[in-house]
Structures are given as structure tokens and as C-alpha cells.
BALOBA-1460 file (C-alpha; in Angstrom, 3 decimals):
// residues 198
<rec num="1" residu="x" x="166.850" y="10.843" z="174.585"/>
<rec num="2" residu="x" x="167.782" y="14.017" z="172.810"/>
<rec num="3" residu="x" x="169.159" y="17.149" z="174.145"/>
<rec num="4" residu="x" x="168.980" y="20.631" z="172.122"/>
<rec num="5" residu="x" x="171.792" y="22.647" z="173.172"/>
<rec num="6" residu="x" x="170.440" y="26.169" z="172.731"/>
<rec num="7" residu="x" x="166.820" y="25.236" z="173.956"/>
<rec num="8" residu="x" x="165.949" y="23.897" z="177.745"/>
<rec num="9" residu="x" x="164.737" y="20.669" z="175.918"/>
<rec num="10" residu="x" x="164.583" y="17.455" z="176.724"/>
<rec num="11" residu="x" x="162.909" y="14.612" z="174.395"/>
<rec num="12" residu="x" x="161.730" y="11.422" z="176.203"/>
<rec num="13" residu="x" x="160.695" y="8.028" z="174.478"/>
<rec num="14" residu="x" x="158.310" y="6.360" z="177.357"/>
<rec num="15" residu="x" x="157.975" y="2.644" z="176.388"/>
<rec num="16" residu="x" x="156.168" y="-0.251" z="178.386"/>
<rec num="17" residu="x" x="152.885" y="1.764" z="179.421"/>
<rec num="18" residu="x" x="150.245" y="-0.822" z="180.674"/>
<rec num="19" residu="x" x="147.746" y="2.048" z="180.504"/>
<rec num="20" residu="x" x="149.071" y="4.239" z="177.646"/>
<rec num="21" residu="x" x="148.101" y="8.381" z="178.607"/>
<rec num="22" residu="x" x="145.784" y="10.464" z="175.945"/>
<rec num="23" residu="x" x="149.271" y="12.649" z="174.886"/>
<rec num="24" residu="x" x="148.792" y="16.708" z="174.409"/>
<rec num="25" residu="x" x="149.347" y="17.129" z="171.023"/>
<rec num="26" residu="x" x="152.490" y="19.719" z="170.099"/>
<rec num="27" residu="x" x="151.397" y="19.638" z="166.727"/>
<rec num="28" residu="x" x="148.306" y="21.614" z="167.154"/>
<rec num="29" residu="x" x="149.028" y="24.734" z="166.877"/>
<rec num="30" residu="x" x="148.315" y="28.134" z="168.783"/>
<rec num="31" residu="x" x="149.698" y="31.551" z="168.402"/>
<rec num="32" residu="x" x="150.087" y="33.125" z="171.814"/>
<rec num="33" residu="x" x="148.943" y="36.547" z="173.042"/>
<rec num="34" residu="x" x="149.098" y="38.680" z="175.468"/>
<rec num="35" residu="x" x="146.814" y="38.003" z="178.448"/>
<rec num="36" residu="x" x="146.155" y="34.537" z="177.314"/>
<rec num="37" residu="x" x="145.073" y="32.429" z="180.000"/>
<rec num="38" residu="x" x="146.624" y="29.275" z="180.757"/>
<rec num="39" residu="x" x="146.822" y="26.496" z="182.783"/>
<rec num="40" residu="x" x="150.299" y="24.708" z="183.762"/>
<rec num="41" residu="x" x="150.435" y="21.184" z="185.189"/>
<rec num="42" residu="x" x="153.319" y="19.532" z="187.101"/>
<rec num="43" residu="x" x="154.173" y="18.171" z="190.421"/>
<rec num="44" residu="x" x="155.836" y="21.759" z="192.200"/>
<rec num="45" residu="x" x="157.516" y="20.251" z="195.635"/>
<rec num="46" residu="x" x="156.317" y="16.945" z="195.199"/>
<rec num="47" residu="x" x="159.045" y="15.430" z="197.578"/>
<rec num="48" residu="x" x="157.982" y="17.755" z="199.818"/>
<rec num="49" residu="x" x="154.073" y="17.631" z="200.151"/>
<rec num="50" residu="x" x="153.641" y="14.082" z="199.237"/>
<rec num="51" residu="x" x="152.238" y="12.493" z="202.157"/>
<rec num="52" residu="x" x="151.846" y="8.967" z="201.475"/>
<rec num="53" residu="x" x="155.061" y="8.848" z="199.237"/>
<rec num="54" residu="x" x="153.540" y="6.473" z="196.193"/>
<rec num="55" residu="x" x="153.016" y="8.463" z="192.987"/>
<rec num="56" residu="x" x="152.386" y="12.334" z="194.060"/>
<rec num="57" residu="x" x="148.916" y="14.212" z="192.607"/>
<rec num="58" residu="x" x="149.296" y="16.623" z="189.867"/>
<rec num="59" residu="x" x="148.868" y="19.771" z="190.672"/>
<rec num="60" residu="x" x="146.884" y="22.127" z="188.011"/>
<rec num="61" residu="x" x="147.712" y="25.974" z="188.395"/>
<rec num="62" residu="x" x="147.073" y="29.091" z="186.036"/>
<rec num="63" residu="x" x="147.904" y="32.339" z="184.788"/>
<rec num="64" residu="x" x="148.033" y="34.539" z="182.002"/>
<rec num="65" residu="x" x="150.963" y="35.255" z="179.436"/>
<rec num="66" residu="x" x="152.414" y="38.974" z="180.699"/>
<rec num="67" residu="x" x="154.808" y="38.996" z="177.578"/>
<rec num="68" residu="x" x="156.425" y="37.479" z="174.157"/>
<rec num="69" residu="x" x="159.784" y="37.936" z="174.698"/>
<rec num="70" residu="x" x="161.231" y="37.675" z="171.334"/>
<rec num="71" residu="x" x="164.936" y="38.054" z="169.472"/>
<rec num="72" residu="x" x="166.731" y="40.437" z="167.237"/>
<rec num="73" residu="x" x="164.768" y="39.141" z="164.117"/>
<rec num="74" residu="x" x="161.432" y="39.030" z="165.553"/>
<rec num="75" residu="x" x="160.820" y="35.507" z="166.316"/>
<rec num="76" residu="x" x="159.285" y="34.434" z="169.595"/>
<rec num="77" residu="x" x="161.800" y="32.803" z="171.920"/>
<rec num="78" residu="x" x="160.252" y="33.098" z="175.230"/>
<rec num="79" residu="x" x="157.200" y="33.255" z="177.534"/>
<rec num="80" residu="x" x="157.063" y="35.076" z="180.179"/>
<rec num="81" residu="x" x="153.776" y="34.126" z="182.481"/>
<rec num="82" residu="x" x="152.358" y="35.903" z="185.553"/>
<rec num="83" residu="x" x="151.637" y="32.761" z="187.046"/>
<rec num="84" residu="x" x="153.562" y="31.078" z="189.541"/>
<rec num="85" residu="x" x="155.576" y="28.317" z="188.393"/>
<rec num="86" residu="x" x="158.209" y="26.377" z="191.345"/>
<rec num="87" residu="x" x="160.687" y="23.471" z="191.221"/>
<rec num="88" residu="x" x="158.724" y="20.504" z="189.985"/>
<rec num="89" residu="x" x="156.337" y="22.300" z="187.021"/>
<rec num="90" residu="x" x="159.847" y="22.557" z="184.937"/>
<rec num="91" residu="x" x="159.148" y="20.467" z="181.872"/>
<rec num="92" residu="x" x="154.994" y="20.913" z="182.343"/>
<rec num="93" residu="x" x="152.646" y="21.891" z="179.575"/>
<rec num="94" residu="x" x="151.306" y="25.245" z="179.471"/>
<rec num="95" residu="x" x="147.820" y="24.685" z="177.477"/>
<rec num="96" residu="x" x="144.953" y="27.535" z="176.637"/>
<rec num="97" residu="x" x="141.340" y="27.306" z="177.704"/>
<rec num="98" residu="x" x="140.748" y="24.885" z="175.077"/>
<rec num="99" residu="x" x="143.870" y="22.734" z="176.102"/>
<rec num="100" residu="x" x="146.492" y="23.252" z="173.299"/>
<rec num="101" residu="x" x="149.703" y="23.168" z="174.143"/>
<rec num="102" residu="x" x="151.421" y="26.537" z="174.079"/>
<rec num="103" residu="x" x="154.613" y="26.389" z="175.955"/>
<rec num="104" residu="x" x="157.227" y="24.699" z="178.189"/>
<rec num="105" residu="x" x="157.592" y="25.491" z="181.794"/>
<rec num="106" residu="x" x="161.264" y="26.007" z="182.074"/>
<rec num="107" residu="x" x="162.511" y="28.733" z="185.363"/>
<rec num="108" residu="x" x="161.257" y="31.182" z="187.462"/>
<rec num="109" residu="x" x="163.052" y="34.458" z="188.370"/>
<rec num="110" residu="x" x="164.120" y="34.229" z="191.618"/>
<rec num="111" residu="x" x="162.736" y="36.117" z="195.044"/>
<rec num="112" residu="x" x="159.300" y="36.748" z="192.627"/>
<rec num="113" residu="x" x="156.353" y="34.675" z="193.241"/>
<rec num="114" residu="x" x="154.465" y="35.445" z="190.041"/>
<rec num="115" residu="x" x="157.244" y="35.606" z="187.088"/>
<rec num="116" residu="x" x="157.827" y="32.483" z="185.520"/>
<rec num="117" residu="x" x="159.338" y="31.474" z="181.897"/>
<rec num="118" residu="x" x="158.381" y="28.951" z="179.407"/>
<rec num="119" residu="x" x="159.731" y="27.749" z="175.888"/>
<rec num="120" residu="x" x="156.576" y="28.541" z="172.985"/>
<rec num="121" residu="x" x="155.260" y="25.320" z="171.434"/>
<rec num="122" residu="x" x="156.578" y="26.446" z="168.445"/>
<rec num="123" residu="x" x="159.815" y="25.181" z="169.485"/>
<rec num="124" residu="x" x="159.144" y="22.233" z="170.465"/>
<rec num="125" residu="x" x="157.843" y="21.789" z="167.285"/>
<rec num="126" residu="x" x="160.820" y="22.509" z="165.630"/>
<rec num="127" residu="x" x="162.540" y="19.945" z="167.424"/>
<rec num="128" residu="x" x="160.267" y="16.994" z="166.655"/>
<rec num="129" residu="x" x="160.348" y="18.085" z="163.294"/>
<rec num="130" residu="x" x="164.170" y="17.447" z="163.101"/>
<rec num="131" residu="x" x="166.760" y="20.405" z="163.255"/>
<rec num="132" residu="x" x="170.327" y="20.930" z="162.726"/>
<rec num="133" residu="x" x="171.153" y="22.308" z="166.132"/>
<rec num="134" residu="x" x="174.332" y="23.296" z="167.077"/>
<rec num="135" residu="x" x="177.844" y="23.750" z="164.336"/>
<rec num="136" residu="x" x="181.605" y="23.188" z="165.063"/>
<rec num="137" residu="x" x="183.810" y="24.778" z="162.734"/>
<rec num="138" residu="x" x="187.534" y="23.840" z="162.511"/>
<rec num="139" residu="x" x="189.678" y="25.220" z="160.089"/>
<rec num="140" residu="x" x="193.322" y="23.606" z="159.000"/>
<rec num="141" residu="x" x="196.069" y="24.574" z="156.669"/>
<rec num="142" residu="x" x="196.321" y="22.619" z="153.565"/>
<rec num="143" residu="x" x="198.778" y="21.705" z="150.820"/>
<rec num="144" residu="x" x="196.528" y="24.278" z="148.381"/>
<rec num="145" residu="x" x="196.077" y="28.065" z="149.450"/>
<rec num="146" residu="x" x="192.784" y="27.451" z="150.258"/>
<rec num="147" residu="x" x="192.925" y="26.208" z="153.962"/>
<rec num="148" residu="x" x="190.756" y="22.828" z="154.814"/>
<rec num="149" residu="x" x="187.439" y="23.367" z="156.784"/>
<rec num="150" residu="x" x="186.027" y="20.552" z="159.106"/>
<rec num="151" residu="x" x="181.641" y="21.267" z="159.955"/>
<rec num="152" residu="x" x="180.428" y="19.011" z="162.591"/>
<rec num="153" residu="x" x="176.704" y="19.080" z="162.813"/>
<rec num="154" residu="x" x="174.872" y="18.206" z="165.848"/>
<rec num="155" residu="x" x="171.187" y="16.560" z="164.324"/>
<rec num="156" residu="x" x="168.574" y="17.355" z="167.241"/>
<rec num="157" residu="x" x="166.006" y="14.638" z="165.828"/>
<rec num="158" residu="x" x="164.222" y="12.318" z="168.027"/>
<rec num="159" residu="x" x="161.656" y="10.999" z="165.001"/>
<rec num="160" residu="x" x="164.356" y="10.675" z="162.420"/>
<rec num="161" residu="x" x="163.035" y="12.518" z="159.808"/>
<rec num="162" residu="x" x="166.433" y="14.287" z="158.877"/>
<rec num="163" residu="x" x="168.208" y="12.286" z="155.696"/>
<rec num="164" residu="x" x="170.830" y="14.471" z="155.035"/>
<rec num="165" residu="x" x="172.435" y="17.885" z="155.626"/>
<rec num="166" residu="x" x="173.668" y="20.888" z="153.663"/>
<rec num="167" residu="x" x="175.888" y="23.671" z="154.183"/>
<rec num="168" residu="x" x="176.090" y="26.521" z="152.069"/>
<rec num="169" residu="x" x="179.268" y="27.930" z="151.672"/>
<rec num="170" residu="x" x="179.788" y="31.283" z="150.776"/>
<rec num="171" residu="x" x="182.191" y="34.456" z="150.400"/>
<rec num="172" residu="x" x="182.414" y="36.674" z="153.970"/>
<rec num="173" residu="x" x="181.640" y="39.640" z="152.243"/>
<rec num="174" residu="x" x="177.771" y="40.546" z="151.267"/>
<rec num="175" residu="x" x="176.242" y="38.483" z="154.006"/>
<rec num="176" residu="x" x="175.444" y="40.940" z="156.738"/>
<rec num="177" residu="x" x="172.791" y="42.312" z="155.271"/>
<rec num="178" residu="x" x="170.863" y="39.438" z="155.096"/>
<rec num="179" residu="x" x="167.853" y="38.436" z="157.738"/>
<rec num="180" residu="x" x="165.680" y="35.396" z="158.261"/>
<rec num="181" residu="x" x="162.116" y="35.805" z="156.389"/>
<rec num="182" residu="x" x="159.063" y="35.755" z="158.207"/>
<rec num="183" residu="x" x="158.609" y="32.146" z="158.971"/>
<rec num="184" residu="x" x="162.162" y="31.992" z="160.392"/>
<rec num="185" residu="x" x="164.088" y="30.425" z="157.084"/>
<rec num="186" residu="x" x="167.116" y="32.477" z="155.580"/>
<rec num="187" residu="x" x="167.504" y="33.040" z="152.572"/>
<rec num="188" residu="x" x="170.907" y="31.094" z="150.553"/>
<rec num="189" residu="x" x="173.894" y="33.674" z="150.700"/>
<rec num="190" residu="x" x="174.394" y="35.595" z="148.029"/>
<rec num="191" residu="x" x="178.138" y="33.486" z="145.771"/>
<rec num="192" residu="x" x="176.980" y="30.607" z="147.818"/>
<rec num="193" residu="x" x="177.985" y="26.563" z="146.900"/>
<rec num="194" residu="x" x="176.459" y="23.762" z="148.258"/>
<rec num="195" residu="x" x="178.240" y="20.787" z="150.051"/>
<rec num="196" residu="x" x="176.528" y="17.609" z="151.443"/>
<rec num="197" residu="x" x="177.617" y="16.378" z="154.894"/>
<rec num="198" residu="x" x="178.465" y="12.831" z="154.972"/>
């Protein structure tokens, strides 16, 4: 089990399957649009419309994507769908006509039937790919005049691909002009030096 703390993400390792499922593959990708179509699968108030309480049906619903809801620096963070999405399709794929994966049902906004959010694909990618996800910083005095500082990396990597980690270290000043490149990556601060995490 893994947990990424800035992403509603959960990664599950199912073992023991006597009749192992044909798995979506997150690797595939798709770049979403606007007015894509969709379908989202899940099990919305299962507890509640399960009649003969053994394993509940599936329920297959649909949509379009309404908007790419993206950050400061351009890169697509979340879905917003037009579809309705209820307790119970949290966690369900979001697949195009041709059944690639291209989100994560996550929420709905509440008291609207029809406005529901998912993660892209592209971050779920990013998390089976192996990530540094979230930094602790502590900072101590020291015998020197240069005061001790303490990085605690969380590793958000469920295959185990990650073999080591880097920070770059670098002066505060001539840093805030920099931004993230296209594909997401920044570039190394300008003075920076590298350390290995052990």
C-alpha cells in the first residue's frame, strides 16, 4: 500500500486471484480534451441497492470532460466531468471510447448532480513510475556558522524503481525566476550543489 500525500491516491497490490482480471492499462496514454466522452465504472451506493448482498454489479455510467483544470505552471491537475459521479465510483477508471484510461474518479461537488472530479492518468502515472513526494525540512544550529539542515524524503513508489535521491542545494537568491519546462521537470538552480540522500 502506498499513499501520495498531495494526490487522492491510493496504490493496491491484489494477490491470490483464482481468476486473475484483464487490468486497464495506466501506461497507455491519452491526452484529454474538452468534450471527451467517457465512461466511469464503480459500484455508486452499492450497500444500498444491492439486493441479494453477495458481490454487488458494476455499474457503467458516462459523460463528457467539461474542463482541464490546471495549475500556475500549466500542468493538468484536475478533471472536471459533467457526468454524475456518487459515493462508491471514488477510485473508478474514467476510460475514452476506445477504453484508455484517462482519469481517477475522486469527489463530487456537493448539492450538483452532474459535476464530478477526477485525477488525469497522467498522474497516476507518475506515481507508478516512482516519485519523491512530499519534503521535511529541519534546520539546526551547528558548531560552524553554517547551520545543519535535516531533508526527509517521503519515496511514493509502489514498483521500486527509485535507487536513490538527490537534492540540489542552492543559494535563496536567483531562484524565483525559474519555472518547470514543458514536460513538468525544473530546471537545476542556478549556484546549485548536489547531495545524495542516504
Amino acid at each position: 500500500y502506498s499513499r501520495e500525500m498531495n494526490h487522492d491516491l491510493a496504490i493496491l497490490r491484489v494477490r491470490g486471484l483464482t481468476r486473475p482480471i484483464v487490468a486497464i492499462d495506466p501506461m497507455v496514454r491519452t491526452v484529454p480534451s474538452l468534450q471527451m466522452k467517457y465512461s466511469v465504472y464503480g459500484f455508486p451506493y452499492a450497500d444500498m441497492i444491492n439486493l441479494n448482498r453477495g458481490n454487488p454489479a458494476i455499474t457503467v455510467a458516462g459523460g463528457t470532460v467539461s474542463s482541464l483544470m490546471k495549475d500556475e505552471h500549466g500542468q493538468l491537475v484536475t478533471l472536471k466531468v459533467d457526468g454524475a459521479l456518487h459515493p462508491g465510483n471514488s477510485g473508478g477508471p474514467l476510460v475514452d471510447e476506445q477504453g484508455r484510461l484517462i482519469g481517477v474518479a475522486v469527489a463530487k461537488i456537493q448539492g450538483v448532480d452532474n459535476i464530478g472530479l477526477a485525477i488525469p492518468a497522467s498522474d497516476l502515472r507518475e506515481v507508478l513510475a516512482g516519485r519523491v513526494g512530499a519534503m521535511r525540512l529541519v534546520i539546526s544550529k551547528s558548531k560552524t556558522p553554517t547551520p545543519d539542515l535535516q531533508v526527509k524524503a517521503q519515496l511514493v513508489d509502489p514498483n521500486g524503481r527509485i535507487k536513490r535521491v538527490k537534492v540540489l542545494a542552492a543559494p535563496a537568491r536567483g531562484g524565483s525566476s525559474i519555472s518547470p519546462a514543458a514536460d513538468g521537470n525544473w530546471p537545476a538552480l542556478p549556484g546549485a550543489v548536489s547531495v545524495d540522500l542516504s
